[in-house]
C-alpha positions in Angstrom: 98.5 119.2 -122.6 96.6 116.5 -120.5 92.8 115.3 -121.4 90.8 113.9 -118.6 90.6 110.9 -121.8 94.0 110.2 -121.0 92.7 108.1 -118.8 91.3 105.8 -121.6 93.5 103.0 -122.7 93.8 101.9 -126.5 90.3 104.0 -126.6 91.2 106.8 -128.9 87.9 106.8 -131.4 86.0 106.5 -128.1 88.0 109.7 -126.5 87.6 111.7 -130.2 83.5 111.1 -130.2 83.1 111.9 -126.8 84.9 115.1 -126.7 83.1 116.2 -129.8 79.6 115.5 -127.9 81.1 117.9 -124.6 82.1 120.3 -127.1 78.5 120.2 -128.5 77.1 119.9 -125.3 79.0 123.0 -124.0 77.8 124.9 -127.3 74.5 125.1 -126.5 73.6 125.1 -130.5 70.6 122.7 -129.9 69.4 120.9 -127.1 69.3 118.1 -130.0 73.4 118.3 -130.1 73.5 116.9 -126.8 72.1 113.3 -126.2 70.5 113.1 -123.2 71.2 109.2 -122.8 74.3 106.8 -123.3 75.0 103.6 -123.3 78.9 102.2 -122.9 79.8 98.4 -123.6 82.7 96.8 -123.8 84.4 93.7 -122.5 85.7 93.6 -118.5 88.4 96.1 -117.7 88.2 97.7 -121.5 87.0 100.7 -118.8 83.6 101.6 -119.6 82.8 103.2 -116.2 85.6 105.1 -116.6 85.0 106.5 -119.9 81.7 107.4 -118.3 83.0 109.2 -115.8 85.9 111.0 -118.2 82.9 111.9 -120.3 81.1 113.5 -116.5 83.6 115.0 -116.4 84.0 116.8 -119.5 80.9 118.2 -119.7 81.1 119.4 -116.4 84.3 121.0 -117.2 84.6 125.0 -116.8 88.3 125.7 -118.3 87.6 128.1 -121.8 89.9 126.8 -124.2 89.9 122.7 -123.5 86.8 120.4 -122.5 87.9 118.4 -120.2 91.2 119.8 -119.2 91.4 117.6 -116.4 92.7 120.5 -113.9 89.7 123.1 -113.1 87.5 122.4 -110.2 84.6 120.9 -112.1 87.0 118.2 -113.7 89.1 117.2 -110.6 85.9 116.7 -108.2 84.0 115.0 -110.9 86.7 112.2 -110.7 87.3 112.4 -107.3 83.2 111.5 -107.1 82.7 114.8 -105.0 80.8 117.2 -107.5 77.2 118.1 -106.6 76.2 117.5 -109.6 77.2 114.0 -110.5 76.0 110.9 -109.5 77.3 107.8 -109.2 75.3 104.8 -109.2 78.0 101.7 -108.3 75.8 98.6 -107.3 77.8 96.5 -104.5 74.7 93.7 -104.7 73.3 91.3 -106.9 71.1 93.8 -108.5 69.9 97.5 -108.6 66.7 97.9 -106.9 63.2 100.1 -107.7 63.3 101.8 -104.4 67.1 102.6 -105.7 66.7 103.7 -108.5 63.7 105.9 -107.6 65.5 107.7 -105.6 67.5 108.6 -108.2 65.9 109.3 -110.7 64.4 112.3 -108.0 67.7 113.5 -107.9 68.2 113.9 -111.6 64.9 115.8 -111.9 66.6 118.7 -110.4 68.4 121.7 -112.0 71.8 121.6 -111.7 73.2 123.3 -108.8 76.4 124.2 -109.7 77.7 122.1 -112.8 76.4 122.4 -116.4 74.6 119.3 -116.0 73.0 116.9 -113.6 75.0 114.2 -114.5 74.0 110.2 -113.3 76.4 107.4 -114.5 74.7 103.9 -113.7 77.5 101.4 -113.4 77.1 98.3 -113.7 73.4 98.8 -115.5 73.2 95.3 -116.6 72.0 94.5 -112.7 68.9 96.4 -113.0 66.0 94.7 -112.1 62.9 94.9 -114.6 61.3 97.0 -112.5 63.6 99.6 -111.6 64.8 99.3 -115.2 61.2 100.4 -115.8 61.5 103.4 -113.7 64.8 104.6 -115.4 63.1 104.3 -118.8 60.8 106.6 -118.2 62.8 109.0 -117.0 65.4 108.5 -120.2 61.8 108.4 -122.3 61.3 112.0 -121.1 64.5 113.6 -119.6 65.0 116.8 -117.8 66.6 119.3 -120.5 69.9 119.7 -118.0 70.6 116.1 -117.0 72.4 113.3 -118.6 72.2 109.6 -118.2 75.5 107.5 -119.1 74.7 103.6 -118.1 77.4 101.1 -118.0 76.7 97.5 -119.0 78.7 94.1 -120.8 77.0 94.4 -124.3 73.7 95.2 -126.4 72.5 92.0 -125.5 68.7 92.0 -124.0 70.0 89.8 -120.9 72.8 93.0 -120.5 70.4 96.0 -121.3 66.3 95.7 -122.1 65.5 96.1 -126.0 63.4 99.5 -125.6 66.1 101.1 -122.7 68.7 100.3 -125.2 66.9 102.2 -128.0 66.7 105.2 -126.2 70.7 105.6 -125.2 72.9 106.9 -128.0 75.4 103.1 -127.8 79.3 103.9 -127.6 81.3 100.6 -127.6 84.9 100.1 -126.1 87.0 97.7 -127.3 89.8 95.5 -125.5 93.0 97.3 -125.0 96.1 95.8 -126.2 99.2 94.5 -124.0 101.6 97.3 -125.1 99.1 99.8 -124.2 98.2 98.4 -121.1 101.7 98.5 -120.1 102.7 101.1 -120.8 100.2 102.7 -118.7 101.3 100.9 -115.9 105.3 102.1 -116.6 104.1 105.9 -117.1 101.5 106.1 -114.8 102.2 103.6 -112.2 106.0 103.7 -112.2 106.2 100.2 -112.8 109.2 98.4 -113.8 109.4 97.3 -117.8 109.2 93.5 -117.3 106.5 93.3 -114.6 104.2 95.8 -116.4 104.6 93.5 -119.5 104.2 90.3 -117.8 101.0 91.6 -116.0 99.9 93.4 -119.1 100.3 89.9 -120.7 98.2 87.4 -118.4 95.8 90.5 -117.6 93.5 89.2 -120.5 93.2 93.1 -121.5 91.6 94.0 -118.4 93.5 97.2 -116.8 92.4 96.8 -113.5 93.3 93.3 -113.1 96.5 93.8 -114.6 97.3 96.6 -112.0 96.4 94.0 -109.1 98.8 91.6 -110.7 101.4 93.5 -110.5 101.6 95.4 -107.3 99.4 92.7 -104.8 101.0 89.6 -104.0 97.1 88.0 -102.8 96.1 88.6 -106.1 99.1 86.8 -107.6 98.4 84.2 -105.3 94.8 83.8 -106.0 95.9 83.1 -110.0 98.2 79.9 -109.3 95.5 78.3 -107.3 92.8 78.6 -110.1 95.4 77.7 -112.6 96.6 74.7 -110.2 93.0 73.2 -110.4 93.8 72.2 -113.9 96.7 70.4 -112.7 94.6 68.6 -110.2 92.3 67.3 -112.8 95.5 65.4 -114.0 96.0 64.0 -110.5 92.4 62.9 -110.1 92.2 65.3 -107.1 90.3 68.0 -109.1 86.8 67.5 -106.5 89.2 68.8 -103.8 90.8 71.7 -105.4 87.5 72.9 -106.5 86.0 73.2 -102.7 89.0 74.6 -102.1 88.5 77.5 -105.1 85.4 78.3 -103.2 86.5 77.9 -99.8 89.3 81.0 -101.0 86.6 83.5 -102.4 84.0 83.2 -99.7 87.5 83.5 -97.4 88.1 87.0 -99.8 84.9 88.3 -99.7 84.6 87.8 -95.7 88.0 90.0 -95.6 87.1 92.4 -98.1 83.4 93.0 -96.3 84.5 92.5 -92.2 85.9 96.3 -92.0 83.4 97.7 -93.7 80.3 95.6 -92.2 81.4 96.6 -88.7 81.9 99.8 -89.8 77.9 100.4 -91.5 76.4 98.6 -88.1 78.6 101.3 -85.9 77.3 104.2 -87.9 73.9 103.0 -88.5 73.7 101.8 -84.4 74.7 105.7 -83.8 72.0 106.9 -86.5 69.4 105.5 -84.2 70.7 106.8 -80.8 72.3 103.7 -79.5 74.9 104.7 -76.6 72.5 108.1 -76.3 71.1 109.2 -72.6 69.2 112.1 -73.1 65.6 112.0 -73.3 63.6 109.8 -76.0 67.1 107.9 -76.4 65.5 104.5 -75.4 62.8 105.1 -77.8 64.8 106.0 -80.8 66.0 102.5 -81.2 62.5 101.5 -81.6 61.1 99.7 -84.5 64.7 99.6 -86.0 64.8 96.0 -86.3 63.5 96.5 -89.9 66.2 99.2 -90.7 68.8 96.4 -89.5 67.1 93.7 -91.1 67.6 95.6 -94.6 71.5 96.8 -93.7 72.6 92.5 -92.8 70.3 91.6 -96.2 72.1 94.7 -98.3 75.5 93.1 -96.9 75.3 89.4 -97.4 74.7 90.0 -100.7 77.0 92.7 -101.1 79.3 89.3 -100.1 77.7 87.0 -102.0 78.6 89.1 -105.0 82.3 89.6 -104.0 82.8 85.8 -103.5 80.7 85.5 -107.4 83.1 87.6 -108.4 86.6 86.1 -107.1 85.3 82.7 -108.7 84.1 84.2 -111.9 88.0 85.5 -112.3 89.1 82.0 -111.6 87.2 80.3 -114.1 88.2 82.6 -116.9 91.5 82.0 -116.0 90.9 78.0 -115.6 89.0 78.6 -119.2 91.9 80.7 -120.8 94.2 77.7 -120.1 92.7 75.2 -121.5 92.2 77.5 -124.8 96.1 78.4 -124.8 96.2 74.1 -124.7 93.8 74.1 -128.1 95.3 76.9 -129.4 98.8 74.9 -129.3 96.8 71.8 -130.7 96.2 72.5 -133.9 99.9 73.1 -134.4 101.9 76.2 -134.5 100.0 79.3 -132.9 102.4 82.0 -133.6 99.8 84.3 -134.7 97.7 83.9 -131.7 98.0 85.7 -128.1 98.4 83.3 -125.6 96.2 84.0 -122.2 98.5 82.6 -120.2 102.0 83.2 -122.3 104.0 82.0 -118.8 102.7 79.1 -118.4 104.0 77.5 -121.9 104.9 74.5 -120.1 101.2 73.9 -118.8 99.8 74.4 -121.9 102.0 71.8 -123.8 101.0 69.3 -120.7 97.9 70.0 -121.3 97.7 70.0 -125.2 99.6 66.6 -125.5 97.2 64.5 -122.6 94.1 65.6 -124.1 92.5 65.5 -127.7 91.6 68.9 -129.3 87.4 67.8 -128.8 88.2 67.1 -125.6 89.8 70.8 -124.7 86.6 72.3 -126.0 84.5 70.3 -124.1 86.4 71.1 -120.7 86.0 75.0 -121.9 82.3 74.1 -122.4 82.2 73.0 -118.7 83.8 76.0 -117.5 81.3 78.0 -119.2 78.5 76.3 -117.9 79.9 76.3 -114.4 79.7 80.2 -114.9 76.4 80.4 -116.0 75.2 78.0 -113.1 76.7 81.0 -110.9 74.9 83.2 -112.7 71.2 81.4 -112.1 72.4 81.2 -108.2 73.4 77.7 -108.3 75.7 76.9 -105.0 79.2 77.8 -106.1 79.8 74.4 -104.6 77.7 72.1 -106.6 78.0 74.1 -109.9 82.3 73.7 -109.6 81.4 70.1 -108.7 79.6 69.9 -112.0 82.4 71.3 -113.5 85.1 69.1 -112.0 83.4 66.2 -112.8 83.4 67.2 -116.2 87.0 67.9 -116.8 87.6 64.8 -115.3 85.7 62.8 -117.9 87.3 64.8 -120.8 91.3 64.4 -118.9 90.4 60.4 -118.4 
């Protein structure tokens, strides 16, 4: 019998306490046996959003004998993100704004038209600004008695979540799912053959998405050499020129991954207000849109400017993982640790032998910085400058 947690990998305490909580929530014993507010952690691609939505799901759920059965109506449009009921809140920007979040929150006011609940899953909630963070507190403060709140975010931490929004969300944290588990899934569910689900599974650093993109998109497997190759290029001395060309690569991605669907928002929106029209008043209804398109090319560029953050913030944990495979092999014989990169043995002995163990932790140090410089909107140029420089010093 299939679970709509069966989409949960290496998550089965996670799947047992949130079944328990639909089962509860379907009971209608106490409005007390319900919480009204969650909050799910858990490191990149350990699949918080989509325990989130598994859990939307479930308590939407109408089949009598199973929550979440995964086949009725309720469960198969929750995950297709087409139930009235459920919101998704997936923030393609740098950050979640007031007017945003207001809007929602308007939404989740209402009674629930057709579903059990009205259901809003926040992805991504460490983006909130403070002040639309502000807005949803209230709202969690006091909720409606039908409607549930399920944020997403990286940790506990008060730069992931605020202190007092935290406090109010009942925390459920997912962990890192192991290799085995992770491919397996991608044998059973994406028909996969054995090696290649085990050697993406392997390098995927437990994140299931990524693994899945390593092992059916050639791009992606691309995109992993020429991070990892930088390294090499420290050792050649031309490490200044592989780095522009790191950044050069994700600006190039997130141009290609945006172009269709830019064109595609200024078509519809350009329709919206009447362009093309020749009826009466179609001359005027273009007027005073200049703001509306002003906001659509600002809610894009950065839309792009977190695609490219994004592409370079893989790179760098790969670069990073590298370099800890090299300490890892330092100190002697790491049979008992899992490699990040367990393909590129060869590299990691290079690199291992050529540098001294405090000089591998100071490279990883570098790397981390450079990730944080991205973070506090430091030009991807200049911060992977910073960090080149760097690694050269520690490689010389």
């Amino acid at each position: 019998m299939t679970s709509v947690f069966d989409r949960l990998v290496g998550q089965e305490t996670v799947a047992a306490e949130l079944t328990d909580a639909a089962v509860a929530g379907r009971s209608g014993a106490a409005e007390g046996a319900m919480t009204h507010s969650w909050l799910f952690t858990g490191p990149p691609g350990s699949g918080r959003s989509v325990a989130a939505l598994c859990f939307a799901a479930a308590l939407q759920c109408t089949d009598p004998e199973e929550v979440g059965c995964g086949r009725c109506h309720a469960c198969t449009t929750t995950l297709a993100g087409t139930h009235g009921d459920v919101r998704r809140v997936i923030p393609e920007g740098l950050s979640i704004s007031t007017k945003e979040m207001r809007g929602i929150v308007q939404i989740a006011a209402r009674r629930p038209s057709t579903g059990r609940w009205q259901v809003v899953v926040i992805e991504d909630a460490d983006r909130l600004t403070e002040a639309a963070g502000n807005v949803l507190l209230k709202v969690v403060e006091e909720p409606p008695a039908r409607t549930v709140f399920l944020l997403c975010a990286p940790s506990v931490d008060p730069e992931d979540i605020s202190v007092t929004l935290r406090s109010r969300c009942r925390h459920v944290h997912l962990v890192t799912p192991s290799a085995p588990a992770i491919a397996r899934v991608l044998r059973d569910h994406d028909g996969l053959d054995p090696e290649t689900a085990e050697w993406a599974a392997a390098v995927s650093g437990g994140h299931i998405g990524r693994a899945r993109r390593l092992a059916t998109d050639e791009e992606a497997r691309e995109r992993r050499r020429r991070a990892l190759d930088l390294v090499a290029a420290v050792s050649r001395g031309t490490a200044y020129v592989a780095a522009d060309e790191l950044v050069k690569a994700a600006d190039d991605e997130a141009k290609e991954l945006s172009a269709e669907r830019d064109d595609r928002e200024r078509d519809e929106l350009a329709t919206a207000l009447g362009a093309g029209g020749t009826g009466k008043g179609a001359a005027g209804a273009t007027r005073g849109s200049a703001g509306v398109l002003k906001d659509l090319e600002r809610r894009q560029k950065s839309r792009a400017t977190r695609t490219g953050r994004d592409a370079l913030d893989r790179a760098l944990l790969d670069i990073a993982g590298l370099y800890r495979d090299a300490l890892a092999v330092s100190f002697g014989d790491p049979g008992g640790i899992t490699m990040t990169h367990p393909d590129m043995a060869d590299r990691t002995r290079d690199l291992a032998t050529r540098i001294r163990p405090e000089g591998l932790l100071r490279s990883i140090d570098a790397i981390l910085a450079c990730r944080e410089a991205l973070e506090l909107n430091v030009k991807p140029r200049f911060a992977l400058a910073a960090m080149a420089a760097a690694l050269l010093a520690q490689a010389s």
